[in-house]
DRENPAVEX-74166 format. One record per residue (C-alpha): residue number from 1; residue in three letters; x, z, y. Coordinates in steps of 0.05 Angstrom, whole numbers, always signed. Example, Ala and Ser with C-alpha at 12.3 -4.5 7.8 and 13.67 -1.06 7.14 Angstrom:
% DRENPAVEX-74166
{1,"ALA",{+246,+156,-90}}
{2,"SER",{+273,+143,-21}}
END
This chain:
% DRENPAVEX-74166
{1,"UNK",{+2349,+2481,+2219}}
{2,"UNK",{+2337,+2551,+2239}}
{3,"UNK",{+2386,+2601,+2258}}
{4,"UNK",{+2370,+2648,+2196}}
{5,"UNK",{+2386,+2597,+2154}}
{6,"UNK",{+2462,+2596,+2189}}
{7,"UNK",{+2457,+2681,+2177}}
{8,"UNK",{+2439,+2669,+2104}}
{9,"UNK",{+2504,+2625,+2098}}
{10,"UNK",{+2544,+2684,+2144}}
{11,"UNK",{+2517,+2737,+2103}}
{12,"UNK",{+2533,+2713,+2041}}
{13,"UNK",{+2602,+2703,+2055}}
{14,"UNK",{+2616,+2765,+2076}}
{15,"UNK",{+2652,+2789,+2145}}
{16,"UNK",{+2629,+2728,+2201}}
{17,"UNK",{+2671,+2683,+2224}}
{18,"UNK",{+2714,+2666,+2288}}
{19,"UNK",{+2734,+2601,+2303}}
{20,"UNK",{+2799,+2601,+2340}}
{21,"UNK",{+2871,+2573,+2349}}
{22,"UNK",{+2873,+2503,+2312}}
{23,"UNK",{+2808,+2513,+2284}}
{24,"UNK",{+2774,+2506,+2350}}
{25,"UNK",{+2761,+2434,+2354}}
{26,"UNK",{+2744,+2419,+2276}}
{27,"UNK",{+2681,+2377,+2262}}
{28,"UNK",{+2649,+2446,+2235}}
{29,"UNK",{+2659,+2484,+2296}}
{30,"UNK",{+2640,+2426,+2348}}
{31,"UNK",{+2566,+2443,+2312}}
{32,"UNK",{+2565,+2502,+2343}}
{33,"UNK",{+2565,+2463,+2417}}
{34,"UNK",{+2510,+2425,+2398}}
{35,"UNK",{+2461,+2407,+2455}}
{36,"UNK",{+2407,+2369,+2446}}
{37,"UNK",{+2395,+2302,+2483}}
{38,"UNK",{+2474,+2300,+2500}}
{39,"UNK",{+2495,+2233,+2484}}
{40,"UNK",{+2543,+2235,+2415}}
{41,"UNK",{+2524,+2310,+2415}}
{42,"UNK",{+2512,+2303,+2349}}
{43,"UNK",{+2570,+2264,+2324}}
{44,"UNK",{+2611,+2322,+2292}}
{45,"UNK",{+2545,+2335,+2247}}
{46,"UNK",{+2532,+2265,+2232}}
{47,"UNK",{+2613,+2252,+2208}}
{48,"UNK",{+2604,+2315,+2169}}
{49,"UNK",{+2537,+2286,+2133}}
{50,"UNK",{+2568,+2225,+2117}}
{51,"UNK",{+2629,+2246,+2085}}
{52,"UNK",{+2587,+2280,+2040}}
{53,"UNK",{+2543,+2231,+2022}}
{54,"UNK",{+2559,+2227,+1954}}
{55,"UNK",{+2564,+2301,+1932}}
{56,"UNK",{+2498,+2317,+1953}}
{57,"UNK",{+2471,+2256,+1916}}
{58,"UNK",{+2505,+2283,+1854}}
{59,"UNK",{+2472,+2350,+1868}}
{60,"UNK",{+2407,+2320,+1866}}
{61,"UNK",{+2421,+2269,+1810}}
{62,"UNK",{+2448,+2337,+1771}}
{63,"UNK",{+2377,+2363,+1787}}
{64,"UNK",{+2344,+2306,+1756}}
{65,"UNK",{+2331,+2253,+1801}}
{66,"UNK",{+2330,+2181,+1792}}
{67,"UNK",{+2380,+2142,+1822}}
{68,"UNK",{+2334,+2114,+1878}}
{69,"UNK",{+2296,+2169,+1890}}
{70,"UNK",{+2370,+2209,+1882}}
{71,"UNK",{+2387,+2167,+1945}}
{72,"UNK",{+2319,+2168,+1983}}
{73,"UNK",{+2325,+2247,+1980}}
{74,"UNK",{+2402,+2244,+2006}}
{75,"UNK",{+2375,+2210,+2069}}
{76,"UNK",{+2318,+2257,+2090}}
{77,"UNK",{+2365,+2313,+2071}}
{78,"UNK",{+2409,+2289,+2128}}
{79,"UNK",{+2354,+2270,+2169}}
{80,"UNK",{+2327,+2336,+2169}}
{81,"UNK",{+2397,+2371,+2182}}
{82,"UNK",{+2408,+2324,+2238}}
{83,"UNK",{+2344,+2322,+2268}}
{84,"UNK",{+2337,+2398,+2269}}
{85,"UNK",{+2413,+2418,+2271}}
{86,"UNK",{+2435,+2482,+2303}}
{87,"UNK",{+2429,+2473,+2370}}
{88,"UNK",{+2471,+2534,+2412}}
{89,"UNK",{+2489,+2569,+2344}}
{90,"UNK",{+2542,+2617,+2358}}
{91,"UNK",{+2609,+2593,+2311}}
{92,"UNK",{+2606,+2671,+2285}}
{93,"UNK",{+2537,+2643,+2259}}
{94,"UNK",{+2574,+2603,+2215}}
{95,"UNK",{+2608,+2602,+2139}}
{96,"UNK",{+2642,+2541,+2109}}
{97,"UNK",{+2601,+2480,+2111}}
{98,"UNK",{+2606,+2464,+2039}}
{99,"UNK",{+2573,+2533,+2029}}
{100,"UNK",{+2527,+2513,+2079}}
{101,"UNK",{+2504,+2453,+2050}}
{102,"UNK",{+2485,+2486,+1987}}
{103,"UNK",{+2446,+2531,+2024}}
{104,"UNK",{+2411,+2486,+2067}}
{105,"UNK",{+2397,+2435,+1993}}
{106,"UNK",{+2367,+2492,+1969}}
{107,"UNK",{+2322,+2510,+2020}}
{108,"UNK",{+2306,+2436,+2029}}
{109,"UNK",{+2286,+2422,+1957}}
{110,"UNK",{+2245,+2488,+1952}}
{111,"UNK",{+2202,+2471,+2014}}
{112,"UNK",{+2183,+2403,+1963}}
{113,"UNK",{+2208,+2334,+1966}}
{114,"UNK",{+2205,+2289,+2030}}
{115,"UNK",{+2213,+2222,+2050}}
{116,"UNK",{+2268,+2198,+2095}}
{117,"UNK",{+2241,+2170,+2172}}
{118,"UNK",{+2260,+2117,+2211}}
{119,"UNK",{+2312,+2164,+2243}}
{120,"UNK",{+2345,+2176,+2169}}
{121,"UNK",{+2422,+2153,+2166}}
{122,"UNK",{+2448,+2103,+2120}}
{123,"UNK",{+2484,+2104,+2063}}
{124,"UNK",{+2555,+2095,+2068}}
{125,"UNK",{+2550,+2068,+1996}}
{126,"UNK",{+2501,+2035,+1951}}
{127,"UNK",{+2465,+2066,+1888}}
{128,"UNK",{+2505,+2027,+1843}}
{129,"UNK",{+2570,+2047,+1865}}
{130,"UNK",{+2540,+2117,+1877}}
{131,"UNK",{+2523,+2113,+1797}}
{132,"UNK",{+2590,+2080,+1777}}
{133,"UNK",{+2622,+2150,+1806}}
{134,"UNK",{+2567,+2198,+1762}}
{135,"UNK",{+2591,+2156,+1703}}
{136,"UNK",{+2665,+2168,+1721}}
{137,"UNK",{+2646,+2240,+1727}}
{138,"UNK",{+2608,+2244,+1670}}
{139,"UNK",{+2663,+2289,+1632}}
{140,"UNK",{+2656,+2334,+1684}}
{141,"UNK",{+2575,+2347,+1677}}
{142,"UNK",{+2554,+2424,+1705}}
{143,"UNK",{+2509,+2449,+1748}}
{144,"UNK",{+2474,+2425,+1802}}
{145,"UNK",{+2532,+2465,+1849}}
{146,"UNK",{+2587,+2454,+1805}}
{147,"UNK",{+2573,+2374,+1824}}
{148,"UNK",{+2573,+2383,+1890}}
{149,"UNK",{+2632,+2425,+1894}}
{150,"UNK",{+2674,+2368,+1853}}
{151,"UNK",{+2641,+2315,+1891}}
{152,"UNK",{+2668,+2350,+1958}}
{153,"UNK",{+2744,+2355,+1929}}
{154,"UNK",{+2739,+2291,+1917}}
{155,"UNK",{+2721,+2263,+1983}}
{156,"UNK",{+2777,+2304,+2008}}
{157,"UNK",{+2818,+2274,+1961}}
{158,"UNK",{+2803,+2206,+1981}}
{159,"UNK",{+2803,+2218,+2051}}
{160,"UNK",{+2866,+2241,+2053}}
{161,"UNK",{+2887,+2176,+2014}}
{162,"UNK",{+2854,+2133,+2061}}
{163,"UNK",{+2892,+2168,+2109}}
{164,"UNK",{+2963,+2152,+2083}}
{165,"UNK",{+2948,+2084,+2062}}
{166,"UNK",{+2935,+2075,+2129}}
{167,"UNK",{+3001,+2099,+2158}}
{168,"UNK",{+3039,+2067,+2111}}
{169,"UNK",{+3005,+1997,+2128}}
{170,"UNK",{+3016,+2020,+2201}}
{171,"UNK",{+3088,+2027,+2186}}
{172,"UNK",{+3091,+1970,+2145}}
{173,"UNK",{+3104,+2004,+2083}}
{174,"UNK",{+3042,+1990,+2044}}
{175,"UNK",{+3076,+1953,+1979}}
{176,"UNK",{+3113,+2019,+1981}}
{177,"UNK",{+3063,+2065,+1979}}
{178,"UNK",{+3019,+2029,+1932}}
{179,"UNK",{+3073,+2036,+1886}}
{180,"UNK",{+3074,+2117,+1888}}
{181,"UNK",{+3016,+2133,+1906}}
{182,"UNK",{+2990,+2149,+1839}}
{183,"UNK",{+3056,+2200,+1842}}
{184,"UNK",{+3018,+2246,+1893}}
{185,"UNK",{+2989,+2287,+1842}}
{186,"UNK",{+3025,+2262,+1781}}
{187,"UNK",{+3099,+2267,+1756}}
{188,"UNK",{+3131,+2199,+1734}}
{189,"UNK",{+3165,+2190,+1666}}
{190,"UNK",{+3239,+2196,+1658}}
{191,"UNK",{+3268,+2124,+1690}}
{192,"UNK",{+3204,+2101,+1733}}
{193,"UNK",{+3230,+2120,+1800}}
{194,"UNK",{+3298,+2077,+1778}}
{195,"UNK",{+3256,+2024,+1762}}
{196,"UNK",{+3216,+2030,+1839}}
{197,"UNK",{+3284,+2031,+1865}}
{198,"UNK",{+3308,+1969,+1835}}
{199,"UNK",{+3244,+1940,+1863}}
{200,"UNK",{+3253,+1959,+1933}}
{201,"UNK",{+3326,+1952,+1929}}
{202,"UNK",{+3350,+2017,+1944}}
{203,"UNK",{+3389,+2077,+1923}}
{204,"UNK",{+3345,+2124,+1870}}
{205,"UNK",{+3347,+2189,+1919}}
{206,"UNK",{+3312,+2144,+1969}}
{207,"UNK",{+3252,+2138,+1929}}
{208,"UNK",{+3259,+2210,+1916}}
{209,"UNK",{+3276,+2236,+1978}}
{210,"UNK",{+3204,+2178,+1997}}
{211,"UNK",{+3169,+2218,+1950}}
{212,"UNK",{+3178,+2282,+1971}}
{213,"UNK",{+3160,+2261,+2047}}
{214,"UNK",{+3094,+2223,+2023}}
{215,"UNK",{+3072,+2295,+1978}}
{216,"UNK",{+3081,+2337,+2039}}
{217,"UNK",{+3049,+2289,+2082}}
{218,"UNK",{+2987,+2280,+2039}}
{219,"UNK",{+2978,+2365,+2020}}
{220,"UNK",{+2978,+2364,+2109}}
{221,"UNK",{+2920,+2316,+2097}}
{222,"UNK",{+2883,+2351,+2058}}
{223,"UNK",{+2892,+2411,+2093}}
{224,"UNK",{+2869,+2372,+2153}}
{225,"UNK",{+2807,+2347,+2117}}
{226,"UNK",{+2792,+2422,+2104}}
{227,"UNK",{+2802,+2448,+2161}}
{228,"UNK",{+2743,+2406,+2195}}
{229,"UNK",{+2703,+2443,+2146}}
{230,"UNK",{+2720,+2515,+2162}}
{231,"UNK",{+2728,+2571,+2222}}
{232,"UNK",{+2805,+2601,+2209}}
{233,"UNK",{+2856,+2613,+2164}}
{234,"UNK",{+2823,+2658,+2106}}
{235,"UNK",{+2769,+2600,+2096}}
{236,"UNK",{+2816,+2543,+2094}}
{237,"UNK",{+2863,+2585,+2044}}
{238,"UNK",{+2793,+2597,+2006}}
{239,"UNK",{+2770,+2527,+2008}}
{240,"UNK",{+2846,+2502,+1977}}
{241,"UNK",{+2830,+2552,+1921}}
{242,"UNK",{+2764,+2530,+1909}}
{243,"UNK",{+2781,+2452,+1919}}
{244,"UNK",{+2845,+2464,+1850}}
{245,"UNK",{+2784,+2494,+1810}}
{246,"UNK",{+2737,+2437,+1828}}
{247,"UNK",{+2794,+2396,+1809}}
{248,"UNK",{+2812,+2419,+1739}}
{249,"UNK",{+2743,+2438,+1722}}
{250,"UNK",{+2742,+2513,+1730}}
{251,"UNK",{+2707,+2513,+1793}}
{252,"UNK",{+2630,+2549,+1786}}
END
């Protein structure tokens, strides 16, 4: 990856940026400490890739390809970011990394198709469940960036999920949760959370009151997901924005 590729990214999203405060220690900004031949140097990058696994498949499925070659082209993508990541890069080099990777798919697709190495990652998932999701999504159908940009909400989404399920099993609340969670981004009909607490066998505002607790605790997850994507503040705020569009559709 070369360093005017990270200035293309900078440039095109106007004034650079800093990272500092809490955003100091996100997955995006440990990039910029990079050094190669460090052991785990490159682990940041490498969480980063795989996370977004599947929306760069669906960019390249969106741009034609077959669902094999779809996944081949994934891998030497990421072999290729990994293998020549950005070394020192400055963090003011930087811009959000889902603007980043758009860039970079770009650039990678116009210098021609490649085959993944020996060195290539794996994929976290299989082609068939990879396809099973472009079916689901198949409402959705756009350009090549509008995939990717869904694609990306959506593994924020589900990491953020993951997340709470996993507290909640921690805290051995897990029937619990299973029960709500589909309340996290929905509103139930008049008389469901009486029915929950009948279930659980406690008071109505307690399931409410539960509710409310899990919402905020899940929007802090997703902020957290975000925030290992971004430098400070005004990027987070823009990547919630852009995350509700990709969400209901609107997002270009």
């Amino acid at each position: 990856m070369s360093g005017n590729s990270l200035r293309d990214v900078q440039a095109a999203s106007g004034e650079p940026a800093q990272a500092a405060g809490p955003f100091a220690n996100t997955r995006w900004t440990l990039v910029a400490a990079l050094h190669d031949g460090e052991p785990g140097a490159d682990r940041p990058l490498l969480e980063l890739c795989l996370h977004n696994w599947y929306p760069v498949y669906s960019y390249l499925r969106r741009c034609g390809h077959a669902p094999g070659a779809a996944q081949e082209l994934t891998r030497a993508f990421f072999e290729r970011l990994l293998h020549g990541g950005p070394g020192g890069a400055q963090p003011s080099q930087f811009g959000r990394f889902r603007e980043f990777l758009v860039a970079e798919l770009q650039r990678f697709l116009a210098q021609g198709l490649a085959q993944p190495g020996v060195g290539a990652p794996l994929p976290p998932l299989g082609v068939d469940e990879m396809e099973a999701r472009q079916r689901s999504e198949s409402a959705f159908a756009g350009s090549p960036e509008q995939a990717l940009r869904r694609g990306f909400a959506l593994e924020v989404i589900a990491q953020a999920r993951d997340r709470l399920r996993g507290e909640a099993r921690d805290a051995g609340r897990l029937s619990m949760y299973e029960a709500m969670e589909r309340y996290l981004t929905s509103e139930p009909v008049p008389g469901e959370f009486e029915l929950l607490a009948t279930r659980f066998g406690v008071r109505p505002l307690s399931i409410v009151t539960a509710m409310k607790r899990l919402r905020e605790r899940f929007r802090e997850l997703v902020d957290n997901a975000l925030g290992d994507t971004v430098l400070n503040s005004a990027e987070l705020e823009a990547e919630r924005r852009a995350l509700q569009d990709a969400l209901s559709g609107t997002g270009r």
